[in-house]
BAVEXMI-207315 format. One line per 2 residues: number of its first residue (from 1); their letters; for each residue y, z, x of C-alpha. Coordinates in steps of 0.05 Angstrom, whole numbers. Each point is the difference from the previous one (the first is absolute). Layout:
N
NUM> a> Y/Z/X ~ ...
***
This chain:
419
1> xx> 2039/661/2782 ~ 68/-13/10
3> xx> 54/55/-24 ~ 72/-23/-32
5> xx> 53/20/30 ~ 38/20/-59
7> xx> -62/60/4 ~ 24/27/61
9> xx> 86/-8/-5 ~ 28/-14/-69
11> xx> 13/68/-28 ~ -18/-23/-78
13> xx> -74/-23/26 ~ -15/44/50
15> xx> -26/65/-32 ~ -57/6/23
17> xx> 12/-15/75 ~ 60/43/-6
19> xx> -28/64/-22 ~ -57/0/45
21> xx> 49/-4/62 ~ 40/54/-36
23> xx> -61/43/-14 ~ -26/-16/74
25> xx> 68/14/37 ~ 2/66/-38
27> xx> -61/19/30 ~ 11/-22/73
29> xx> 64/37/-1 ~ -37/65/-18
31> xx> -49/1/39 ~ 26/-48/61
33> xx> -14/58/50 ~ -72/14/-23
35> xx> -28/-84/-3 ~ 45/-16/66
37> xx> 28/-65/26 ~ -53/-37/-60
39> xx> 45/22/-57 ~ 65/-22/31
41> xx> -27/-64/24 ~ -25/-5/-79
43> xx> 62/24/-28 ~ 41/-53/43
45> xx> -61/-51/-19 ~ 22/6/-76
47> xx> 73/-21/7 ~ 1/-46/52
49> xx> -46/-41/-41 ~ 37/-22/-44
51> xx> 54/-22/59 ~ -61/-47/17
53> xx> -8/-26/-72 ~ 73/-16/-15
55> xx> 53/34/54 ~ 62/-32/-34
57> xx> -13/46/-64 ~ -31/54/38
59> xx> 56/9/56 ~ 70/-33/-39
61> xx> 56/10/29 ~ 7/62/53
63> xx> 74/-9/7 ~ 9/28/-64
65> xx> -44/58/16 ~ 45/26/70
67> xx> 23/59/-38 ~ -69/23/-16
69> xx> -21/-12/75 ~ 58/40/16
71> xx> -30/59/13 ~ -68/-30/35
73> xx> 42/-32/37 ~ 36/54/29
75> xx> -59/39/4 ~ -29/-49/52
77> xx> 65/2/34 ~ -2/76/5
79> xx> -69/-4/42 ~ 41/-26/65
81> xx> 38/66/5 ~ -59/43/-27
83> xx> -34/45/55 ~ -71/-18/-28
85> xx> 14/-78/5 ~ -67/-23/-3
87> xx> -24/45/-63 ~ 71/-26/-32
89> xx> -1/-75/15 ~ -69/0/-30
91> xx> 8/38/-56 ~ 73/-41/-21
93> xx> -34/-61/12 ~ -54/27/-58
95> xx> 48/13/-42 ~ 39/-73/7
97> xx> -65/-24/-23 ~ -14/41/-53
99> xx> 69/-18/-32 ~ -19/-71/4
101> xx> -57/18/-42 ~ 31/32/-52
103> xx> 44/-51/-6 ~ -59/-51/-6
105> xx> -34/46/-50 ~ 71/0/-45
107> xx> 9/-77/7 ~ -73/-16/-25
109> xx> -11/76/-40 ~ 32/-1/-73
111> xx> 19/77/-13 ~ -56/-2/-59
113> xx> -53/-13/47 ~ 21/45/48
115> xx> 0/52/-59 ~ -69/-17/-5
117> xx> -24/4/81 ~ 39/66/6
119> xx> -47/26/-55 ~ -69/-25/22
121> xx> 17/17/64 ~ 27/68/-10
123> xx> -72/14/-34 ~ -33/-24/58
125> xx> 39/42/60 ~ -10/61/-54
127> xx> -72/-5/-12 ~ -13/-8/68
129> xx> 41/59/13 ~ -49/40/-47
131> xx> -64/-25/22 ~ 19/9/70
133> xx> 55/51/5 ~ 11/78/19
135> xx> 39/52/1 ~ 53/25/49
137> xx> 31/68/22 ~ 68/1/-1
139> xx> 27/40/61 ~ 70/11/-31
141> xx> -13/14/-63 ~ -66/33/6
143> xx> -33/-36/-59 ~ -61/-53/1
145> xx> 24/-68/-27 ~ -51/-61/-27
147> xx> 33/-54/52 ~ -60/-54/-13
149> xx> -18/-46/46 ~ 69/4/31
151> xx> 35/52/48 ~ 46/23/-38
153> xx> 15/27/-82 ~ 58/-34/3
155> xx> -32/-68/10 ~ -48/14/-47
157> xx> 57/17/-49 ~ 38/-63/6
159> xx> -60/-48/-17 ~ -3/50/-58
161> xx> 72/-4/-12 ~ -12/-76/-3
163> xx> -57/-9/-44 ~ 32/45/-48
165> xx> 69/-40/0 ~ -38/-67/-4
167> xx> -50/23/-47 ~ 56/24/-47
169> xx> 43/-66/9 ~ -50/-37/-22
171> xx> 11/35/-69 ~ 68/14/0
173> xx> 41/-66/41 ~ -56/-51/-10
175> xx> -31/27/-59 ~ -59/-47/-2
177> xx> -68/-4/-31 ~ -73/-8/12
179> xx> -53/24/56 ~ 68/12/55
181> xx> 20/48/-55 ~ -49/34/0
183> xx> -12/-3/67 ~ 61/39/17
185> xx> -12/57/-53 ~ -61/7/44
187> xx> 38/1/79 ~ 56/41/-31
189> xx> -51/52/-16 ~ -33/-7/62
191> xx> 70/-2/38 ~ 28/67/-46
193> xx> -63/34/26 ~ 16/-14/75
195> xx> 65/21/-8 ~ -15/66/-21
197> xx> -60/1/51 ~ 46/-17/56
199> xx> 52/55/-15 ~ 57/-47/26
201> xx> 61/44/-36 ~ 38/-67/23
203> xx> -34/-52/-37 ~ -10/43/-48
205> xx> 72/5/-18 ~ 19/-74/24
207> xx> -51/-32/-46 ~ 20/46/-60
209> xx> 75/-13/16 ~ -11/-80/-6
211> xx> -52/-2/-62 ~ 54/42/-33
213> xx> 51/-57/20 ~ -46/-46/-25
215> xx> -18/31/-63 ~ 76/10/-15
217> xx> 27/-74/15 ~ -60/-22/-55
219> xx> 55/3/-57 ~ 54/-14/35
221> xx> -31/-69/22 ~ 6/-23/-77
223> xx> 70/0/3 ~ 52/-59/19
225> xx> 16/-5/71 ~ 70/23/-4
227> xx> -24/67/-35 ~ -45/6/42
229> xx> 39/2/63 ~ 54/47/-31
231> xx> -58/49/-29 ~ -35/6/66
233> xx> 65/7/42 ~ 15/64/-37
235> xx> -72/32/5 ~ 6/-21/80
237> xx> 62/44/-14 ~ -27/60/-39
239> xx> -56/-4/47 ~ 36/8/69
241> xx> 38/60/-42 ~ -73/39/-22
243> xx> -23/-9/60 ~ 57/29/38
245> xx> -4/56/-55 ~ -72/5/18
247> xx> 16/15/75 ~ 52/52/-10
249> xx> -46/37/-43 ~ -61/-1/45
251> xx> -41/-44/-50 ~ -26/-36/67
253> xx> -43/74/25 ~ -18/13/-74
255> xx> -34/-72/5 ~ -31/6/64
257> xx> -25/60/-15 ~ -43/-26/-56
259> xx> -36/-32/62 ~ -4/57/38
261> xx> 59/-22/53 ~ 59/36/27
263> xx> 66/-30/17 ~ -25/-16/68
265> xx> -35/-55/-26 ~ -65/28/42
267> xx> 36/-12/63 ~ 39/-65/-18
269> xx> 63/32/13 ~ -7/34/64
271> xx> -25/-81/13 ~ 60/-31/-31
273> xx> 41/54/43 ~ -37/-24/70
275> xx> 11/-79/-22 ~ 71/12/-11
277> xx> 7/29/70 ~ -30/-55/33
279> xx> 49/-46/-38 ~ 54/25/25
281> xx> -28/-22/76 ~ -2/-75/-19
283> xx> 32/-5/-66 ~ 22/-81/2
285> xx> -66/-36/31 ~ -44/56/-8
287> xx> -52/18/53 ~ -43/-64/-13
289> xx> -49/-21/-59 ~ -60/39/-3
291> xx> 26/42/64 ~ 3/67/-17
293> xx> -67/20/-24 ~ -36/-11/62
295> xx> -57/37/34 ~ 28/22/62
297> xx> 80/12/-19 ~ 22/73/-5
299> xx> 25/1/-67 ~ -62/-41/-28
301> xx> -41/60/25 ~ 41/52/-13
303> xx> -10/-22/-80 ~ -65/-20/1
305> xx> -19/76/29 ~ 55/25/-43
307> xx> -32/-28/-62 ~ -81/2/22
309> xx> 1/-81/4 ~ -66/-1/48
311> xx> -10/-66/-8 ~ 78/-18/35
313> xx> 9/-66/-50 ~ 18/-5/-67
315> xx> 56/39/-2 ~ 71/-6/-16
317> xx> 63/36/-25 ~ -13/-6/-79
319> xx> 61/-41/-12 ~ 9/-64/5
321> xx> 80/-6/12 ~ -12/64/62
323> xx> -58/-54/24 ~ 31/-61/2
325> xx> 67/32/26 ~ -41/35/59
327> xx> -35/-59/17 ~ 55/-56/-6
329> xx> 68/39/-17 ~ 46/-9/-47
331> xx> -2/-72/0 ~ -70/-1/-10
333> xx> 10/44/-56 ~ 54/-48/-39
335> xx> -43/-57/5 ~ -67/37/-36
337> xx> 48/34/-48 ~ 33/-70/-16
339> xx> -72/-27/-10 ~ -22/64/-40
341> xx> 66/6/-47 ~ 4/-79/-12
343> xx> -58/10/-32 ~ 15/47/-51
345> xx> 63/-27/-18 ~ -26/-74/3
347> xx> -61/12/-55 ~ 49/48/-29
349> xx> 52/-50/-9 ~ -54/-59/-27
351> xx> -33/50/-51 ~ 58/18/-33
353> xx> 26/-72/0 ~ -61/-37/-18
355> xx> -38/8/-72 ~ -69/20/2
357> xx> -10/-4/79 ~ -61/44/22
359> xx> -1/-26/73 ~ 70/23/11
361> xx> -15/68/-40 ~ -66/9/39
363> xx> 37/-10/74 ~ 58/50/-16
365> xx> -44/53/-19 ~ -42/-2/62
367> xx> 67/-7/46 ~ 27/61/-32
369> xx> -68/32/11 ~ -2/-28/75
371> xx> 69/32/5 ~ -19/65/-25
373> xx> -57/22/42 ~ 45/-24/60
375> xx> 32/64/-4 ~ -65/36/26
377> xx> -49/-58/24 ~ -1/-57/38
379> xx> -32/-55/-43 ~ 37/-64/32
381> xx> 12/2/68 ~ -67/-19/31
383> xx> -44/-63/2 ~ -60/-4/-52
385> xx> 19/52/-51 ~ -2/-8/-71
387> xx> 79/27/-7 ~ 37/-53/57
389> xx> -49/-55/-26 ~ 29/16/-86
391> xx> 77/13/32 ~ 0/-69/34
393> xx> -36/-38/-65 ~ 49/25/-37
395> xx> 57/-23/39 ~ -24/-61/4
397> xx> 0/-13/-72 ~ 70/10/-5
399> xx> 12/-73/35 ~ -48/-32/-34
401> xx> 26/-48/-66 ~ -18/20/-65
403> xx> -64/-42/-15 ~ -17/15/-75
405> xx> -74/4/-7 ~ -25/24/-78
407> xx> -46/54/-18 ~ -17/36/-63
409> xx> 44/51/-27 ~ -38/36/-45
411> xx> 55/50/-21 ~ 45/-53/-22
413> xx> -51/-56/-28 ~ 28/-56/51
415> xx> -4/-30/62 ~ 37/39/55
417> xx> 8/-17/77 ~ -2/34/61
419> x> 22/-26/73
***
């Protein structure tokens, strides 16, 4: 049986391929270190397909993508100074790759069907996660956490976090109908559940901080572009003032403590204190990508002990800018923040512009949420994660031409289109 093309790589035919590579990366990504070499071999399998089928619209142009390589770039750069050279050659050349496949994925991946992978395969990583998961004891806290079939709450939180936030843009930005409706009442319940399972105070309050966004921009999306621009400007404005409010009044331990957490942060402070001073050793270049947390170096084990990490990997500072800056300095640093604040402003800047544009909408909302938790984890810095794999879509999108393709509206009777 032969396949069409236009099956694999046009975005408006597609759907089906499309949201079983979505589904399927989600998975690999979650469980990578548990299925081995296999699921990275299968995850790579799933992109570079559709190179094979047609590379011209699978690859484009990558000229136009050197500022989103940027940082990869560097990164790989970084490993020739780095005292663990081997562990960060390897690991940067991972991550090259894994950019080229997000970039496949957003060439050939309409933001609709990705919508619909994140969702079936959110459901998948979290019912795995309850047939097969446990329970952990926190040593810093003191309190036993359900952490799944992961190692860690807080990964278990953030597939929460994005069920929930796809599950709910399905209703709120795309605001479809039929069985993917229903579908994503179902993973959002399932999702909501995990959450609270997981005890993650920070995707917790991420995910609750963007659906609110979400919810709120609802009304304001019916109004004329210009009004819409000058409306949301001055609730940016009265935002950034609240919030400020919020800090001088201690609003920030009163919310915590709804959680159960101090202003430490469990710990994350004295961390953010100990990343800081090893900044300040190497702050342009940084020591090397994927250098620092290395079994073996003083400091490494100094934290690890400090913090009961038995295991010596999966570890790191709980902040992405005090990662990246440790690891490749200050320039380092620019180039992810370039990458990670291009995208806010980018979809920002289309979904105020643009009537009825869901896509756009959609890829804001999960940059300001990627931004958010990048304050206290470290979602896209390394190869085969869910977080760097969304970040560099997303980007990606931004240099893409607007390619109207129709679907229903249901709230406004006609036919609406989405990039």
């Amino acid at each position: 049986m032969r396949i069409a093309r236009s099956a694999l790589i046009d975005p408006a035919h597609n759907e089906v391929y499309g949201v079983a590579a979505v589904a399927l990366s989600f998975f690999m990504f979650a469980y990578s270190s548990r299925f081995g070499p296999i699921s990275i071999l299968v995850y790579y399998g799933l992109w570079f397909l559709l190179v094979l089928a047609d590379y011209r619209q699978a690859l484009g142009n990558y000229l136009k993508y050197l500022w989103i390589f940027g940082f990869a770039l560097f990164c790989f750069i970084s490993a020739f100074w780095s005292p663990a050279f081997g562990i960060s050659l390897r690991t940067a050349i991972q991550y090259l790759t894994h950019v080229v496949c997000a970039l496949i994925a957003m060439r050939t991946i309409s933001v609709l069907t990705l919508t619909r992978g994140a969702i079936l395969g959110t459901a998948v990583v979290l019912m795995y996660s309850i047939l097969f998961g446990t329970y952990l004891y926190d040593a810093i806290d003191g309190s036993f956490s359900f952490v799944g079939a992961f190692s860690s709450k807080n990964q278990l939180g953030f597939y929460a976090s994005l069920g929930l936030f796809f599950a709910a843009s399905y209703l709120l930005i795309w605001r479809q109908k039929g069985p993917w409706l229903i579908a994503s009442g179902g993973v959002g319940l399932l999702s909501a559940y995990c959450l609270l399972a997981s005890q993650s105070a920070t995707s917790a309050i991420t995910t609750a901080g963007v659906l609110a966004l979400c919810a709120g921009y609802m009304p304001v999306a019916h109004l004329s572009p210009n009004h819409r621009k000058l409306l949301v400007a001055g609730l940016v404005v009265i935002g950034v003032v609240a919030v400020i409010g919020a800090l001088q009044i201690g609003a920030i331990d009163a919310v915590l403590g709804i959680f159960g957490k101090d202003s430490t942060l469990t710990g994350r402070t004295y961390l953010w204190q100990q990343g800081i001073e090893a900044v300040r050793e190497r702050p342009v270049l940084g020591i090397g990508y994927q250098g620092y947390w290395v079994a073996g170096f003083a400091d490494a084990e100094r934290l690890w002990d400090a913090f009961f990490i038995t295991g010596r990997t999966g570890f790191h500072f709980h902040n992405t800018f005090i990662e990246v800056t440790v690891e490749t300095g200050l320039i380092g640093l620019a180039l992810l923040c370039m990458i990670m604040l291009t995208n806010v402003f980018g979809h920002l800047s289309a979904m105020l512009s643009r009537n009825r544009d869901p896509g756009s909408t959609l890829l804001c909302a999960l940059s300001i949420l990627l931004l958010m938790r990048a304050f206290v984890e470290v979602d896209v810095l390394f190869p085969y994660q869910i977080g760097s794999f969304l970040m560099f879509y997303a980007a990606g999108r931004l240099t893409l031409r607007r390619t109207p393709v129709p679907f229903a509206d249901p709230i406004r009777g006609r036919r609406a289109i989405i990039a």
